[in-house]
DOLUMSE-659651 format. One record per residue (C-alpha): residue number from 1; residue in one letter; x, y, z. Coordinates in steps of 0.25 Angstrom, whole numbers, padded with zeros to 4 digits, always signed. Example, Ala and Ser with C-alpha at 12.3 -4.5 7.8 and 13.67 -1.06 7.14 Angstrom:
DODREN pos code     X     Y     Z
DODREN   1    A +0049 -0018 +0031
DODREN   2    S +0055 -0004 +0029
This chain:
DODREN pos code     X     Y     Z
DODREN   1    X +0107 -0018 +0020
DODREN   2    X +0110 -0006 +0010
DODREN   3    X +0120 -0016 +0002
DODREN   4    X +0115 -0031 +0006
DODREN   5    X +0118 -0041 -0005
DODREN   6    X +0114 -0053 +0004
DODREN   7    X +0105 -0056 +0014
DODREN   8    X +0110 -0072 +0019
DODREN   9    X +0112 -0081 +0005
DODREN  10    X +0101 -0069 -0003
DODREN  11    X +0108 -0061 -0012
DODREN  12    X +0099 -0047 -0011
DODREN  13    X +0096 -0041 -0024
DODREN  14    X +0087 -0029 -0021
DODREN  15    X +0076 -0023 -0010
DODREN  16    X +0063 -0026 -0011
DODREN  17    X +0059 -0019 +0000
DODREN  18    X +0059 -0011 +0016
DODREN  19    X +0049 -0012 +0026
DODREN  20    X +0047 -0007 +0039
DODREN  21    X +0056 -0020 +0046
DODREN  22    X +0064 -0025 +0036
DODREN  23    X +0069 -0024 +0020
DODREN  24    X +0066 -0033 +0010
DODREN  25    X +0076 -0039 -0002
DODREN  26    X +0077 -0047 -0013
DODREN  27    X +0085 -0057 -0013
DODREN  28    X +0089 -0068 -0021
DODREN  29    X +0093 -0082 -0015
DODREN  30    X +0105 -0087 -0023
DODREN  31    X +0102 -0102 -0017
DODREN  32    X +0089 -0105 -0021
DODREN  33    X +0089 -0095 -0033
DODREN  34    X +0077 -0086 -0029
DODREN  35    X +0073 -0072 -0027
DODREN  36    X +0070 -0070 -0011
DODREN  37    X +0065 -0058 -0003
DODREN  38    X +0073 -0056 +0009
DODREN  39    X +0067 -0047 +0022
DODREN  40    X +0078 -0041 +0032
DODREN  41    X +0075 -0034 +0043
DODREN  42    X +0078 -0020 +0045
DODREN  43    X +0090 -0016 +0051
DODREN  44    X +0082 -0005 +0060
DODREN  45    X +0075 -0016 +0065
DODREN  46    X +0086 -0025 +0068
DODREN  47    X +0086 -0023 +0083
DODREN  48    X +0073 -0025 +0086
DODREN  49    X +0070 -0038 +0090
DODREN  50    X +0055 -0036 +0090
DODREN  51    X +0056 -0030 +0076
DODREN  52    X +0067 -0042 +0070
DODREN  53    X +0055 -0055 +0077
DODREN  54    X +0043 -0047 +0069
DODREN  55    X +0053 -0049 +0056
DODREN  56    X +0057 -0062 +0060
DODREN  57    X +0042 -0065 +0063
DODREN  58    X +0037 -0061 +0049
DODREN  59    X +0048 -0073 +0042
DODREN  60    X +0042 -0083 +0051
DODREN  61    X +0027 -0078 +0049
DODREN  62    X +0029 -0078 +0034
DODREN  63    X +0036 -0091 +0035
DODREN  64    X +0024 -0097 +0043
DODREN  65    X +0013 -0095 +0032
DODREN  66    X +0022 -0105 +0024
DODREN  67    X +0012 -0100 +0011
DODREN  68    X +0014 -0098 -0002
DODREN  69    X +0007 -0085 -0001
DODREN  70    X +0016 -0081 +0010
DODREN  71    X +0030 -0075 +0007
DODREN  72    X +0038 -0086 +0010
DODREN  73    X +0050 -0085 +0019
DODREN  74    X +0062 -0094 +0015
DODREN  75    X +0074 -0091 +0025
DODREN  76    X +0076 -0082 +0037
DODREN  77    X +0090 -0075 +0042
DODREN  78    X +0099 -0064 +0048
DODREN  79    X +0107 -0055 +0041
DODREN  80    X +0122 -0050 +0048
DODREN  81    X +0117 -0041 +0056
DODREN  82    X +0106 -0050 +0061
DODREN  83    X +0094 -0044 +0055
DODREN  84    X +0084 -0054 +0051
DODREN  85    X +0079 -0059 +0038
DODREN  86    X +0070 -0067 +0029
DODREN  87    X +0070 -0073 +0015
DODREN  88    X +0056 -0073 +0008
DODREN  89    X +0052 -0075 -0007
DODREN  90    X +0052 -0064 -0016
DODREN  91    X +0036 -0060 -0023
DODREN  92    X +0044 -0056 -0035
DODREN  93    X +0030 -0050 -0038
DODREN  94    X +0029 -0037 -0029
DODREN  95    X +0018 -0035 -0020
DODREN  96    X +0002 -0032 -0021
DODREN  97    X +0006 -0018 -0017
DODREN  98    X +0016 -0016 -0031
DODREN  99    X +0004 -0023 -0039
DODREN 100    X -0005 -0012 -0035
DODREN 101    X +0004 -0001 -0041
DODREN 102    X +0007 -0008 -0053
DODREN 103    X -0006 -0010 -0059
DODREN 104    X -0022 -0012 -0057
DODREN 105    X -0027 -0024 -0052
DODREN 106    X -0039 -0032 -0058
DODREN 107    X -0050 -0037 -0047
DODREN 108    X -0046 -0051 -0051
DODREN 109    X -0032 -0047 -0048
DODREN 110    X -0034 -0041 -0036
DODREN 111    X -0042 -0052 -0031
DODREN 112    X -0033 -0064 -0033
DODREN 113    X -0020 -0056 -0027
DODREN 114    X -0030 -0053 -0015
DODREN 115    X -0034 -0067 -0014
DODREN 116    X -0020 -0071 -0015
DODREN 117    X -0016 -0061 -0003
DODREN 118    X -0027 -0066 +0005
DODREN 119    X -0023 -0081 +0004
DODREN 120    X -0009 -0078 +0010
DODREN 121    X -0015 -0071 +0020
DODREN 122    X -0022 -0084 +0022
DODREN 123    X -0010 -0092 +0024
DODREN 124    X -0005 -0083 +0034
DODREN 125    X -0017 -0083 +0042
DODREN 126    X -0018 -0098 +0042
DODREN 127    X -0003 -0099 +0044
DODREN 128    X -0007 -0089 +0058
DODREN 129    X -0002 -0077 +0051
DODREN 130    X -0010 -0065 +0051
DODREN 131    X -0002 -0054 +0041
DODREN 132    X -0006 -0040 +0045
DODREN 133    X -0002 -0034 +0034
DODREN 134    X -0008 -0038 +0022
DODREN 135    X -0008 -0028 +0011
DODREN 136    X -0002 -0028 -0003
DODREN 137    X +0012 -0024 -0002
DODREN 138    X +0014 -0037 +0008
DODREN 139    X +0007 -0046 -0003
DODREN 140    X +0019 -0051 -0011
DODREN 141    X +0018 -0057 -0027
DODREN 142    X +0026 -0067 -0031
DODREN 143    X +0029 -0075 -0045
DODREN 144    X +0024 -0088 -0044
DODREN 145    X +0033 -0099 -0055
DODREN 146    X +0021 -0100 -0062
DODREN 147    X +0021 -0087 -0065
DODREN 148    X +0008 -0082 -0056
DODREN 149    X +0009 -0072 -0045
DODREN 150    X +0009 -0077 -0031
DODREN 151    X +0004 -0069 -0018
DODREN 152    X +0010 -0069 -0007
DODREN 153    X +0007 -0061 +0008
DODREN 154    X +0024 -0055 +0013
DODREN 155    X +0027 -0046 +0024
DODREN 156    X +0024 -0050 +0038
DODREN 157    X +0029 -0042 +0045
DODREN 158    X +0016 -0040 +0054
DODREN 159    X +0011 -0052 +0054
DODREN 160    X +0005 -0059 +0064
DODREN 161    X +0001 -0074 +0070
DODREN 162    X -0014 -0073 +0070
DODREN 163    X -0011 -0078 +0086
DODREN 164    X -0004 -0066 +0089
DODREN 165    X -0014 -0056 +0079
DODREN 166    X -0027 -0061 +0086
DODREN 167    X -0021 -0054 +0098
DODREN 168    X -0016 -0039 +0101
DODREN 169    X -0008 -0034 +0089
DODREN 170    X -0001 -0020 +0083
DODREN 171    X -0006 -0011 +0074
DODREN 172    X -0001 -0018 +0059
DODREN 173    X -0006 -0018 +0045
DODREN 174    X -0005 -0007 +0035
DODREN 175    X -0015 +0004 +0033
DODREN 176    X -0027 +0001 +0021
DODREN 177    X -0024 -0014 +0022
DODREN 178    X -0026 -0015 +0037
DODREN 179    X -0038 -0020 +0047
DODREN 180    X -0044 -0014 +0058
DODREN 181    X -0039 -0022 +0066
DODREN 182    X -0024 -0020 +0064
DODREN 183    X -0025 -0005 +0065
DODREN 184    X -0026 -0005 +0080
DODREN 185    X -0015 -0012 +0089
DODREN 186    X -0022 -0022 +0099
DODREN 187    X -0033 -0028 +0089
DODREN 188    X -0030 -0043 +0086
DODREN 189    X -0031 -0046 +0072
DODREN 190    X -0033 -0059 +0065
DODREN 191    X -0031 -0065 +0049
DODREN 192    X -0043 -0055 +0045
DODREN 193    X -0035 -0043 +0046
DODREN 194    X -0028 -0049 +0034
DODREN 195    X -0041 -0050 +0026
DODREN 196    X -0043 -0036 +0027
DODREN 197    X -0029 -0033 +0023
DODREN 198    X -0031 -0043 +0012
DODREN 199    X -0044 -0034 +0008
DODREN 200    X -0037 -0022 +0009
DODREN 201    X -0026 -0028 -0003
DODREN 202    X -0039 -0033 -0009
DODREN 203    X -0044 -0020 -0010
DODREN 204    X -0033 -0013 -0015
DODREN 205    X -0030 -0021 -0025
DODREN 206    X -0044 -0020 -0029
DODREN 207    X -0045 -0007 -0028
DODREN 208    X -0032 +0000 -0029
DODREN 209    X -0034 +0006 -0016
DODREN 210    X -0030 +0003 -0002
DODREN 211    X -0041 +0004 +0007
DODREN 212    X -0045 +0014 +0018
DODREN 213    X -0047 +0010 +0033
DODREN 214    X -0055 -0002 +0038
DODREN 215    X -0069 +0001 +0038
DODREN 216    X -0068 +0013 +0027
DODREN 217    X -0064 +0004 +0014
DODREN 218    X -0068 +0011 +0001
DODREN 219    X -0077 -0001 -0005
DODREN 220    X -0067 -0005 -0017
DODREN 221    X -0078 -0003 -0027
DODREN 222    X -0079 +0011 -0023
DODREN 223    X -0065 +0010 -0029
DODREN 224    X -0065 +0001 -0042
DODREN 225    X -0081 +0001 -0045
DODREN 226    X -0081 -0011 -0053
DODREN 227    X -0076 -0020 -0044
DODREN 228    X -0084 -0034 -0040
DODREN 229    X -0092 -0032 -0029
DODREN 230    X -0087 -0044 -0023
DODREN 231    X -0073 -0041 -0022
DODREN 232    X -0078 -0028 -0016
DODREN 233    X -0083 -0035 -0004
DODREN 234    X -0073 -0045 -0003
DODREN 235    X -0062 -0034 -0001
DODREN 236    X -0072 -0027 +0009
DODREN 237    X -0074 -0038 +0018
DODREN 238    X -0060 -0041 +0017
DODREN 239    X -0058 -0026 +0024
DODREN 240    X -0070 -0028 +0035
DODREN 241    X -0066 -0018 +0047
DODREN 242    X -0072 -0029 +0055
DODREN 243    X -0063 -0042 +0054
DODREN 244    X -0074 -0051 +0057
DODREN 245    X -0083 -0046 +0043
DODREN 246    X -0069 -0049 +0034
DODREN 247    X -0067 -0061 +0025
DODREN 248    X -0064 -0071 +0037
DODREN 249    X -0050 -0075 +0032
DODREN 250    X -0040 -0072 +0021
DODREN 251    X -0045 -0084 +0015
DODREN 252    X -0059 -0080 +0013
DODREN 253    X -0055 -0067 +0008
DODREN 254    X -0046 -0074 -0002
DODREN 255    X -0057 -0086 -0007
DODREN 256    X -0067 -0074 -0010
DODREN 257    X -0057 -0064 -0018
DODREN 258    X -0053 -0078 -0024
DODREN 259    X -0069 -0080 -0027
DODREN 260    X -0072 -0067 -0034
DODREN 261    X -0059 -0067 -0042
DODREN 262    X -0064 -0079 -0047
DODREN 263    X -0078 -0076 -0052
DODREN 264    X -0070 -0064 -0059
DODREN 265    X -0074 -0052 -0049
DODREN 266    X -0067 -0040 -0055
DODREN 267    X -0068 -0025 -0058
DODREN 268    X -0057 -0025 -0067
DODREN 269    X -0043 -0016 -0064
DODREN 270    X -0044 -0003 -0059
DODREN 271    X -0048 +0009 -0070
DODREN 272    X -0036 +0010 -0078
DODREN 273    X -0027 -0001 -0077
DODREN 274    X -0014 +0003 -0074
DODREN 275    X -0018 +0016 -0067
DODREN 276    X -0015 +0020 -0051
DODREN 277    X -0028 +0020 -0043
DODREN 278    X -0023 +0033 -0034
DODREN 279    X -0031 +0030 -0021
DODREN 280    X -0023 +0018 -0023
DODREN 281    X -0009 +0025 -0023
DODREN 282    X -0013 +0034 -0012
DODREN 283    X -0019 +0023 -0004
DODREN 284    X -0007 +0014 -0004
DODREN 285    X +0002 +0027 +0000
DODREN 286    X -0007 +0030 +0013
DODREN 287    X -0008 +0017 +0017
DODREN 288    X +0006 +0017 +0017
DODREN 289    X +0009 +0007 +0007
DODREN 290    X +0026 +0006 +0008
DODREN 291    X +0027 +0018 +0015
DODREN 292    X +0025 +0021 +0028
DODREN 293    X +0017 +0035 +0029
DODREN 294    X +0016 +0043 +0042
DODREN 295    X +0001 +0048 +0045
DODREN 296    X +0002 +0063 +0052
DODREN 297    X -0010 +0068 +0058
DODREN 298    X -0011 +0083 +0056
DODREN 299    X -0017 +0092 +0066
DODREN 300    X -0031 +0100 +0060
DODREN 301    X -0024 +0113 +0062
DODREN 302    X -0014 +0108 +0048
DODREN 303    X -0025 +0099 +0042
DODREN 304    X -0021 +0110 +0028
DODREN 305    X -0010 +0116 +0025
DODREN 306    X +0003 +0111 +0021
DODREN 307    X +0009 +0098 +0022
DODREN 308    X +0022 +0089 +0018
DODREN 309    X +0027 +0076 +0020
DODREN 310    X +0037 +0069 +0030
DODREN 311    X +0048 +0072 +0021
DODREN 312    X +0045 +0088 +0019
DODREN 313    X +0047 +0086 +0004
DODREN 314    X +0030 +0085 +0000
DODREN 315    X +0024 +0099 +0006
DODREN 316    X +0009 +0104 +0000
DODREN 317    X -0003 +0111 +0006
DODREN 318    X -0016 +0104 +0007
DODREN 319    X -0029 +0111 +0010
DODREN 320    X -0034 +0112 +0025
DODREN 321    X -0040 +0098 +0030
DODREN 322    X -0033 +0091 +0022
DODREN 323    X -0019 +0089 +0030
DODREN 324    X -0025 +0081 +0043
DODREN 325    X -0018 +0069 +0040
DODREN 326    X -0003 +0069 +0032
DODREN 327    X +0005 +0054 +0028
DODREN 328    X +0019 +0059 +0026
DODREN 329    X +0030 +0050 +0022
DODREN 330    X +0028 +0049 +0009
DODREN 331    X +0024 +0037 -0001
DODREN 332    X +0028 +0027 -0010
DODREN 333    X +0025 +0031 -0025
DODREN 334    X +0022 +0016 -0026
DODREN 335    X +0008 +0018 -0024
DODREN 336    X +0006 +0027 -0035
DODREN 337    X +0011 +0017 -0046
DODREN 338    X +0026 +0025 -0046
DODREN 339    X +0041 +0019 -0041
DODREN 340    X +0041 +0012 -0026
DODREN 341    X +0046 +0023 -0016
DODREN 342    X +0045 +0032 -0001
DODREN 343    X +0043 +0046 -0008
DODREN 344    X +0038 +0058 -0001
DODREN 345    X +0023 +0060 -0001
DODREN 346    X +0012 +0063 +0010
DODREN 347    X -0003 +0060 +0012
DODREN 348    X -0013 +0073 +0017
DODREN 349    X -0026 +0074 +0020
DODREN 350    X -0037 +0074 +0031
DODREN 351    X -0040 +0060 +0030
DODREN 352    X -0028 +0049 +0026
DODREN 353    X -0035 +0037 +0031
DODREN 354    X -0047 +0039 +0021
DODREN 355    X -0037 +0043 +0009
DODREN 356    X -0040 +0028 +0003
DODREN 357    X -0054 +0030 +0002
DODREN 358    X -0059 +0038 -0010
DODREN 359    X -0072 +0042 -0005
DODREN 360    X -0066 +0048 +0008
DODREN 361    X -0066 +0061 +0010
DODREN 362    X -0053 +0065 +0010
DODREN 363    X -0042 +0077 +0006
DODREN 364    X -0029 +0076 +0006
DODREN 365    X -0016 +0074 -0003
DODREN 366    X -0006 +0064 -0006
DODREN 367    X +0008 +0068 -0012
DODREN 368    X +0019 +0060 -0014
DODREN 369    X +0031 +0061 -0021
DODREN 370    X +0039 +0051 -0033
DODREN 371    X +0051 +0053 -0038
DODREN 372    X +0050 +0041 -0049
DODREN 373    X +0039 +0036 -0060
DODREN 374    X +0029 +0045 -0066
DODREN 375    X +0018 +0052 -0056
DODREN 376    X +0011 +0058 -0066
DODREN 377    X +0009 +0043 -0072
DODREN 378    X +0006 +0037 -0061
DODREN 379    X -0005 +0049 -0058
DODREN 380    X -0011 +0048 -0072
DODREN 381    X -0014 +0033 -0070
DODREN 382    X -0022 +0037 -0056
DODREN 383    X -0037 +0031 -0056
DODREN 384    X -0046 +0033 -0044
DODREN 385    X -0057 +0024 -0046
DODREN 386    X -0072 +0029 -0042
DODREN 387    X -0067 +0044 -0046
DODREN 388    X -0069 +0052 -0057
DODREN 389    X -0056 +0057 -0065
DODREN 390    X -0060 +0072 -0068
DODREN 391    X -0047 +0072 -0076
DODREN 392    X -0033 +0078 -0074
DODREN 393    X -0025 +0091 -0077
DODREN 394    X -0010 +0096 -0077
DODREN 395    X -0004 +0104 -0065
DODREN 396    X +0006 +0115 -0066
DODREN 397    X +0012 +0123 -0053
DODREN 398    X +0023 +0129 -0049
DODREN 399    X +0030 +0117 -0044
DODREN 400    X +0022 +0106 -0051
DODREN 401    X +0018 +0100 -0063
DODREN 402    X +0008 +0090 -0064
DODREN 403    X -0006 +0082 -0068
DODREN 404    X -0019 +0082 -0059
DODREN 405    X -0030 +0071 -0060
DODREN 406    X -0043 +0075 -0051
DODREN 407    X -0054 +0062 -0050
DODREN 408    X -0069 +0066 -0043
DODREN 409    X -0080 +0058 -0037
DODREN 410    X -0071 +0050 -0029
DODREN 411    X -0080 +0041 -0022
DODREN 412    X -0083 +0050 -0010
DODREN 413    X -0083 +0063 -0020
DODREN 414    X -0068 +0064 -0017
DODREN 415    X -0059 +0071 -0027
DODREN 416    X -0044 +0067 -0030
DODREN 417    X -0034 +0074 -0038
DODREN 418    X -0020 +0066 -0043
DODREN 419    X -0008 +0074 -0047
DODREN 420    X +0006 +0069 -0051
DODREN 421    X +0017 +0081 -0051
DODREN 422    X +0029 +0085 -0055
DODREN 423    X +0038 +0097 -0052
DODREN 424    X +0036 +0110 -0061
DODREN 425    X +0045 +0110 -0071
DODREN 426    X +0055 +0100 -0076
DODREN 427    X +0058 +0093 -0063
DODREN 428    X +0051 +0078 -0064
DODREN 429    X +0054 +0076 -0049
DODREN 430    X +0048 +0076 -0040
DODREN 431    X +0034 +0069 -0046
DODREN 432    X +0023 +0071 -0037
DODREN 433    X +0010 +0063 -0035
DODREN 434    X -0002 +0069 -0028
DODREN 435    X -0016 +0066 -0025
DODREN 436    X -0027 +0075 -0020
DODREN 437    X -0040 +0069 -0012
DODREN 438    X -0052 +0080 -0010
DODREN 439    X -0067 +0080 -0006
DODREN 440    X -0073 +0091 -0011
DODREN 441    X -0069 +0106 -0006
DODREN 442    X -0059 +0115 -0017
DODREN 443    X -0048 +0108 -0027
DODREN 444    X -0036 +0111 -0020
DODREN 445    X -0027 +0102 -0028
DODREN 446    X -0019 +0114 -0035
DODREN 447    X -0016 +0120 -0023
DODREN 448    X -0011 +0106 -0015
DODREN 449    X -0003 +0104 -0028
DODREN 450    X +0004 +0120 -0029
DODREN 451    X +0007 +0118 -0013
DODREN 452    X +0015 +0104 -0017
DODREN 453    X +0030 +0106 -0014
DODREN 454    X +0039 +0095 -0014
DODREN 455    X +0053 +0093 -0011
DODREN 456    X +0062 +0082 -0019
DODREN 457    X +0076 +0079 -0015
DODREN 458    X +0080 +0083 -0031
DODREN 459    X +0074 +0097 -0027
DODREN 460    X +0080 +0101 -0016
């Protein structure tokens, strides 16, 4: 597929994108004049048989909503080799996941896209379809002719028949958007996990935040204060542990973010329009959002010391306790507001699960790497909302120059240091995004920052 040009009558005119089974393209059908988005099976996965019925299987459950706000899936076929494919419309609009990097959302907004989200879910459910995998880089925007922006629910590929979900069913779902019960292979789920994956968009589109494990939700006005106490319990219900205490449908879900969006619930945009809520960014790169990120359990003996990611090109010492827990494959820069990517980067610190929730008591590091946009931008526009900004200050080493931004009184009492940097010097590359998490005990920022050492293909 390195030079493909056609896929049956579709004329390909660029990627849009490569997941786990199968690579998406743009297309352009020369018959009826129309952009299409065309999915192709992986050629790793070709000979599998069990592998090629789960693709087939998601063309036929898409095709079975029959919705509107549903990707639609107008043709189905084989390429030469006999790897299957299908033809789908193209949301020329991105994805709720590119909205969330590009600028703040008002309550209103976030709402109404939620609401939207919540009645495609519904016409799965009522179609038999439970989804699985609700979260906001599978919720698709698309022009409408009139010029309004439709919603629709894509991708899949873990989908379900709620006959077959009320049964024994695998491990699915992604982490920060997932129930309780999908966690664990053999519990039968039903259409409610999907309102708490629904909740779980809400949220972060509320809040900027993806949110932590079932049962330890950071209450979103603990993150944006001013929000509409009714808003702030529809998203909670929506991300009950226990099924049974959720809104009991998608629909309800939907009607009641519909209700306050009509009588005007809001709390405005995040502080700062425009600028990057950090426990955001990090959030998104933990919970593996487009990149899939290995979790190492450390034995006690090297909980300090000195780490490195997967590749070998990020190495730095962090203080003793902090290195029980290390992801580290690396991250896409995407989360931060900079260009789409897999760069390298890694995650440390005694407690990964509880990194999304600002009040927990947590220490650790996160590096990652960017060899295109501005760092030191993007980190100058960070907020952490229910902090206090103590200020900023320049950073000089022996290998890096930089600026450090420090907030206090997290909720919690936590403490969090932001730092973009740069080589010493006149080198520009590699730039170099860090973020610091501590409860109490000394400041060992300059010292986590002198230990940095990173290795970039221009530099040997």
């Amino acid at each position: 597929m390195h030079s493909v040009e056609r896929i049956g009558r579709y004329r390909i005119e660029r990627r849009l994108g490569t997941g786990a089974f199968g690579t998406v393209w743009l297309a352009h059908d020369d018959e009826l004049q129309a952009p299409v988005a065309v999915k192709v099976l992986a050629e790793n996965w070709a000979h599998r048989l069990d592998v090629r019925e789960r693709f087939l299987s998601e063309a036929r459950l898409l095709r079975k909503a029959g919705s509107p706000r549903v990707v639609q899936v107008h043709d189905i076929g084989e390429l030469p080799d006999g790897r299957p494919y299908f033809v789908m419309e193209y949301a020329d609009g991105g994805t709720l996941a590119d909205l969330l990097v590009s600028d703040p959302l008002t309550v209103l907004e976030a709402l109404r896209l939620t609401a939207l989200a919540a009645r495609g879910a519904q016409a799965l459910h009522e179609a038999g379809v439970v989804h699985r995998d609700v979260k906001p880089s599978n919720v698709l925007l698309r022009t409408a002719p009139d010029g309004t922006r439709r919603v629709l629910l894509a991708d899949l590929g873990l989908a379900k028949s709620l006959a077959e979900a009320s049964g024994l069913t695998l491990a699915a779902g992604s982490a920060g958007y997932r129930p309780p019960e999908q966690a664990e292979p053999g519990a039968g789920i039903d259409a409610r996990a999907d309102v708490y994956s629904l909740g779980a968009v809400g949220y972060q589109l509320v809040t900027g935040t993806v949110p932590a494990a079932p049962g330890r939700v950071v209450p979103p006005r603990r993150l944006r204060p001013d929000l509409d106490p009714g808003v702030a319990r529809a998203l909670m219900r929506a991300l009950e542990p226990e099924r049974e205490r959720r809104w009991p449908s998608a629909e309800a879900f939907a009607e009641e973010l519909e209700r306050l969006a009509a009588a005007g619930a809001s709390g405005g945009r995040p502080r700062g329009r425009g600028r990057v809520v950090a426990a955001a960014a990090v959030a998104a790169v933990l919970a593996a959002a487009g990149v899939a990120l290995a979790l190492t359990l450390r034995p006690s003996s090297a909980s300090g010391g000195r780490v490195a990611d997967a590749t070998g090109r990020v190495v730095l010492w962090v203080p003793d306790g902090w290195g029980r827990q290390l992801r580290d494959s690396g991250w896409d820069p995407r989360a931060l507001g900079l260009p789409a990517g897999h760069e390298p980067g890694l995650a440390v610190a005694d407690d990964l699960a509880r990194w999304q929730d600002p009040g927990a008591d947590v220490r650790g590091v996160f590096v990652g790497l960017s060899e295109h946009g501005d760092v030191t931008a993007r980190v100058n526009a960070v907020d952490h909302p229910g902090c206090h900004y103590d200020g900023s200050r320049a950073y000089t080493s022996p290998s890096w120059d930089g600026r450090i931004r420090t907030w206090s009184g997290c909720p919690g009492g936590g403490r969090l240091t932001e730092a973009a940097l740069v080589p010493a010097g006149s080198a520009r590359q590699p730039q170099v995004y860090v973020q610091i998490r501590r409860h109490g005990g000394d400041d060992a920022t300059d010292r986590i920052l002198r230990s940095l050492r990173v290795t970039w293909p221009p530099y040997g």
